[in-house]
C-alpha positions in Angstrom: -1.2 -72.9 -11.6 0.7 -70.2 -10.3 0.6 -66.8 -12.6 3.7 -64.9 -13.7 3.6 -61.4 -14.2 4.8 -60.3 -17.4 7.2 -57.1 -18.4 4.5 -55.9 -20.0 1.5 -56.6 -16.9 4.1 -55.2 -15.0 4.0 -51.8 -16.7 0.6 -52.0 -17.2 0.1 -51.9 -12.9 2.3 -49.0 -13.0 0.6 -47.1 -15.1 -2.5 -47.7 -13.9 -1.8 -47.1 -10.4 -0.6 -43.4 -11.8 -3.4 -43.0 -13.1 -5.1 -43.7 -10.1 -2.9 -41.2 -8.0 -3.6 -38.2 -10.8 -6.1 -35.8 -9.3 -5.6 -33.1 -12.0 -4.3 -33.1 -15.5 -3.5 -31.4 -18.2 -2.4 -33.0 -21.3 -1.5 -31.2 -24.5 -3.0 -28.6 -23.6 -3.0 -25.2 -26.2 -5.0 -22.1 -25.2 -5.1 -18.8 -27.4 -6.3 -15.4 -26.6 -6.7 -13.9 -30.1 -3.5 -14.0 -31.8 -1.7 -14.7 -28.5 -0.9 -18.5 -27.6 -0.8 -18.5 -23.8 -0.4 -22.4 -23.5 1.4 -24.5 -25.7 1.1 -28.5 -25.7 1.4 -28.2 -21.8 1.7 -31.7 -20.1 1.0 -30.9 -16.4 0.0 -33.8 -13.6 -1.3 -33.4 -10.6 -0.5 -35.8 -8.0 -2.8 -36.8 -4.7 -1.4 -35.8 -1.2 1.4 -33.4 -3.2 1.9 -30.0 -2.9 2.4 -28.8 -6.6 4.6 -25.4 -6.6 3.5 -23.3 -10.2 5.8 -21.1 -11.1 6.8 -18.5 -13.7 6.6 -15.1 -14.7 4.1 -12.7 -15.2 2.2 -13.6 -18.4 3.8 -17.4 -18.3 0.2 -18.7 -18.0 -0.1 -20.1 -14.9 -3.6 -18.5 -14.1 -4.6 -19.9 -17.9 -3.4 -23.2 -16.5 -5.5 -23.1 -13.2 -8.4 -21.8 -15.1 -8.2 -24.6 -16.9 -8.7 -27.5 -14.0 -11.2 -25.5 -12.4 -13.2 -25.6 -15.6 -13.4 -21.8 -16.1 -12.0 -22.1 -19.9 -12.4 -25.2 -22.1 -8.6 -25.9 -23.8 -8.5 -25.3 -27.7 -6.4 -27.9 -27.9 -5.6 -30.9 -25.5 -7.6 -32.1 -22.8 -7.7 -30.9 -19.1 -9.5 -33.2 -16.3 -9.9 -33.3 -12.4 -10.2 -37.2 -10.6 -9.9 -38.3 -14.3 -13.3 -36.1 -15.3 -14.6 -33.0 -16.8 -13.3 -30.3 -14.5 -17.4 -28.4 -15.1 -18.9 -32.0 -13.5 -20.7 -30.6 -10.3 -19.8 -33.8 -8.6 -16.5 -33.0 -9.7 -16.5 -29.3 -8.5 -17.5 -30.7 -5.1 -14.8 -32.3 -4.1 -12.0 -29.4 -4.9 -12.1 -25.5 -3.5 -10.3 -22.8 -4.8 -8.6 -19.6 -3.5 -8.6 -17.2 -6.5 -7.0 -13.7 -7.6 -10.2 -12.4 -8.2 -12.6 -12.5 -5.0 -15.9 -12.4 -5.8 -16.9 -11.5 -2.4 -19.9 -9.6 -2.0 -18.7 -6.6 -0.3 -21.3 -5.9 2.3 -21.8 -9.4 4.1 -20.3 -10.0 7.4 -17.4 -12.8 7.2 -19.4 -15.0 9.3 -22.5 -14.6 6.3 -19.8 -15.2 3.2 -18.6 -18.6 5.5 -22.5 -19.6 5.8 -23.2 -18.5 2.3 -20.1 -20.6 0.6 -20.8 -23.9 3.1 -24.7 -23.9 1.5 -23.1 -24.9 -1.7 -21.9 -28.2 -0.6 -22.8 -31.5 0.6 -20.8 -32.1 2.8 -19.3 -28.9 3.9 -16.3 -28.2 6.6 -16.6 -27.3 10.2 -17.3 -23.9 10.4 -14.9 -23.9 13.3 -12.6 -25.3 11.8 -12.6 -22.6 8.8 -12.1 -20.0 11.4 -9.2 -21.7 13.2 -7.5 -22.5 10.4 -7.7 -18.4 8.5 -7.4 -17.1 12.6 -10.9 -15.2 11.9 -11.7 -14.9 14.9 -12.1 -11.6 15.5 -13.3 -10.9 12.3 -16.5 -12.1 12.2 -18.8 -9.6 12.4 -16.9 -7.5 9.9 -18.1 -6.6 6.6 -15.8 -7.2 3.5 -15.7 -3.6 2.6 -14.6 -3.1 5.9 -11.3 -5.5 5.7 -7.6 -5.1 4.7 -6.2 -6.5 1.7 -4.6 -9.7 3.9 -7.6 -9.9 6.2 -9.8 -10.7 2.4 -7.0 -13.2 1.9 -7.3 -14.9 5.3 -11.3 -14.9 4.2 -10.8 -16.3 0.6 -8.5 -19.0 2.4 -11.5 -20.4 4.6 -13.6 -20.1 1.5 -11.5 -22.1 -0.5 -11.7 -25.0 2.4 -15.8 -24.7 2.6 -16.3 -27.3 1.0 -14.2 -29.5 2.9 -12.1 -30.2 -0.8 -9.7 -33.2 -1.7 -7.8 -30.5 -4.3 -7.2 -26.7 -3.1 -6.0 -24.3 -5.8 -4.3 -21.5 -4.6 -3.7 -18.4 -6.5 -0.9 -16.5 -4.9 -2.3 -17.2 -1.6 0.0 -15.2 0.8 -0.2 -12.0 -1.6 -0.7 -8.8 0.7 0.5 -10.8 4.0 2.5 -10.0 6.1 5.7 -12.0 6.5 4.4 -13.2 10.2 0.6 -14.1 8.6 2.3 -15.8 5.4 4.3 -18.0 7.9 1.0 -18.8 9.7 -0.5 -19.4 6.5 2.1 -21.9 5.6 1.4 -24.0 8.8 -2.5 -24.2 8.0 -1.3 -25.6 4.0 1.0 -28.2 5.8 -1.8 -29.7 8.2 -3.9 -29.8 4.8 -1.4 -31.7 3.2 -0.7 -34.0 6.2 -4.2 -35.1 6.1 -4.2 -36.6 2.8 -5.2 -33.4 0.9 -3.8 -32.0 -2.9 -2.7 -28.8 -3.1 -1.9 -26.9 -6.8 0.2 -23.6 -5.6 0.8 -21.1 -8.0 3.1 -18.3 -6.0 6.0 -15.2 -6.5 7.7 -16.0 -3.6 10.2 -18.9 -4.3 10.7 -19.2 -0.3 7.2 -20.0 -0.4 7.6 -22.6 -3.1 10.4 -24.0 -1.0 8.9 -24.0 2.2 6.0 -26.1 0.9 6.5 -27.7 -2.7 7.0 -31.5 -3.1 7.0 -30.6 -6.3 7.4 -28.0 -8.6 6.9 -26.6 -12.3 8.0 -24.2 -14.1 6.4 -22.7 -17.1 7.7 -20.2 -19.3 5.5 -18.3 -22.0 3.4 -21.1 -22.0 5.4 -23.9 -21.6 7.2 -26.5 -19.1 10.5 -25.9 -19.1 11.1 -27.7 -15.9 10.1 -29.8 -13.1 10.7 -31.5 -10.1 11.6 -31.5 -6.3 13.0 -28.0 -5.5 16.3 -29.8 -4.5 16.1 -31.4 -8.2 15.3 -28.0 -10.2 18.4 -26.4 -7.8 20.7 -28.8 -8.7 19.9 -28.2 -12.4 21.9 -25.1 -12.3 25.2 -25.5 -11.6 27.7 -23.6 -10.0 28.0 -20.7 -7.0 26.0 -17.0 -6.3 28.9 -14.1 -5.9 27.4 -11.1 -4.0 28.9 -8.3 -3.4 28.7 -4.2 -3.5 30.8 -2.8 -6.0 30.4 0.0 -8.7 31.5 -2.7 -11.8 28.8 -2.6 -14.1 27.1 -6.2 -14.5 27.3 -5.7 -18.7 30.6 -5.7 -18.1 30.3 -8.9 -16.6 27.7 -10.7 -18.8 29.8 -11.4 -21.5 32.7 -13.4 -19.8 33.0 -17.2 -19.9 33.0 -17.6 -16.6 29.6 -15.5 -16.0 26.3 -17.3 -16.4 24.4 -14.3 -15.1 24.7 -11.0 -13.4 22.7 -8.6 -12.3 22.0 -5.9 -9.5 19.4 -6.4 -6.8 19.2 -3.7 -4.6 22.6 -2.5 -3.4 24.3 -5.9 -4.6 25.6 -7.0 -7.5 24.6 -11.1 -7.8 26.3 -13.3 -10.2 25.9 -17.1 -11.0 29.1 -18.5 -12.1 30.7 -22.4 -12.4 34.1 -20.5 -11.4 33.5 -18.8 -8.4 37.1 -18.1 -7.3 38.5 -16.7 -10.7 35.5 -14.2 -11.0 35.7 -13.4 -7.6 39.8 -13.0 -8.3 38.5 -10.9 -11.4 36.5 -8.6 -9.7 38.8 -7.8 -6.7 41.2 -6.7 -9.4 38.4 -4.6 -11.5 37.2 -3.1 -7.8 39.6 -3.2 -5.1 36.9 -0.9 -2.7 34.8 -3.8 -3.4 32.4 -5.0 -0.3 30.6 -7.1 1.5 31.6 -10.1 -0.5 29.5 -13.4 -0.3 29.9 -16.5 -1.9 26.8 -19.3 -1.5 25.2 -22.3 -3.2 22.4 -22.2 -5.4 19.0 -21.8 -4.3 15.6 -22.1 -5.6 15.5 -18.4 -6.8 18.7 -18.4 -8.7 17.7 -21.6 -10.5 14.1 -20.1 -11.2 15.6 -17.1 -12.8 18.5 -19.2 -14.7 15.8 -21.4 -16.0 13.5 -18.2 -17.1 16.1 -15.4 -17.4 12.8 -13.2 -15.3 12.6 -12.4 -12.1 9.4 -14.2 -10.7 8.1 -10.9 -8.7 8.0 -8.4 -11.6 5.4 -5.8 -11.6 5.5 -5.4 -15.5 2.8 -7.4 -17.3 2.1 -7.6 -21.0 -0.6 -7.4 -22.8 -0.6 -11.6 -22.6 -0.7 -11.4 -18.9 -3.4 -8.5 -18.6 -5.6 -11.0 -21.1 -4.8 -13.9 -18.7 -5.4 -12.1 -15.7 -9.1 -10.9 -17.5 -9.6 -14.9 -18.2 
């Protein structure tokens, strides 16, 4: 007797097979500081082979997040799991690496000692040349960590993060304090990760990072998804065109007309993210006929992060939230 799938068997596959491609989760999830809620009911997957872009602002509780999947924090509400386990499981913490804010480097072993020291804590550890190749340390081997530049330790945390030879890398900002040549290099050594069947969870300021190297990505904003998807997807959420231009009109002049969804100065320019492009443009040439440099493009990932968040993703300010997050 041949068998006939049901609707319902159907769905059932799929789900299972979902689960089954879920390296990382976090479902429900509420974490307080205190009085602060940093997390609230987040829902967040992780998906083998992706790369997972994290992004939002300073104190939006991405850290809080990561710190949860690595097992650092237990969630005061909801659940958080790695490969469908407790993220504290040593045979758990085996099989993903992690490149964090905070070092934890001891400052006076040579880089070749801190590579030795982090392969001893696994079973099955990476090449060490293949550590060294991939965070170009070559040259700084015999160097103590005291001794290194602030995107030199970064290369280091990088190959530390791969000791273990992991399935799951989080990445903390990785390409803070790089230069834009090193961050590009960086950005290779993620992709030939990812193209050998390794699952990345990026959390990062620079949306032409996220760009470059998300499948996916996430926003959260004081504690909450407020977005997701392909970075083509979360782009084409925002609708509409980026005006740019020097002029002396001030942007609160702007803010409150119809046809302005945002504007603000960056640097010299004057940005605005409108439906109607040629009616403000018409509107501005008549408010500033000495006006300059005038540009008129799509959408990109930036605008739609800071249409989505109404922050700018690389602010230095950080609350009180943040500076609790940060201490997590």
């Amino acid at each position: 007797m041949h068998h006939v799938s049901t609707a319902q068997e159907s769905t059932a596959q799929e789900s299972t097979a979902q689960e089954s491609a879920t390296v990382a989760r976090l479902s429900g999830v509420t974490q307080r500081y205190g009085n602060i809620e940093a997390l609230t009911g987040l829902d967040l997957n992780v998906q083998q082979g992706e790369v997972l872009a994290l992004l939002g602002p300073n104190g939006a509780g991405k850290t809080t997040a990561i710190s949860l999947l690595l097992g650092l924090l237990r969630p005061d509400e909801g659940q958080a799991t790695l490969f469908g386990r407790d993220p504290r499981e040593p045979e758990v913490r085996c099989r993903m690496g992690a490149m964090l804010q905070d070092s934890g480097i001891a400052p006076t072993l040579k880089v070749e000692e801190q590579i030795d020291l982090f392969r001893s804590y696994y079973p099955s550890p990476a090449p060490t040349r293949r550590l060294v190749e991939a965070a170009e340390l070559h040259e700084l081997m015999d160097r103590r960590s005291n001794e290194l530049s602030g995107g030199q330790l970064q290369r280091v945390m990088f190959a530390l993060a791969m000791a273990g030879d992991p399935e799951l890398l989080f990445l903390d900002e990785p390409s803070a304090g790089l230069d834009l040549d090193s961050r590009r290099r960086l950005w290779a050594a993620i992709r030939e990760l990812t193209a050998g069947g390794r699952t990345v969870l990026l959390t990062t300021h620079y949306l032409e990072e996220a760009a470059a190297l998300a499948d996916r990505v996430a926003v959260i904003h004081r504690g909450r998804l407020i977005a997701e998807g392909t970075p083509e997807q979360l782009e084409a959420q925002v609708s509409g065109k980026l005006v740019r231009c020097k002029t002396s009109i001030d942007p609160d002049i702007l803010r409150p007309m119809d046809e302005v969804s945002r504007a603000d100065r960056r640097g010299s320019s004057l940005e605005i993210l409108t439906p109607h492009a040629e009616s403000v443009v018409r509107r501005l040439l008549e408010m500033d006929p000495q006006l300059s440099d005038l540009e008129v493009s799509g959408v990109g990932l930036e605008q739609a992060f800071l249409a989505l968040t109404g922050d700018d993703p690389g602010s230095a300010s950080e609350s009180s939230h943040n500076q609790r997050e940060h201490a997590a």
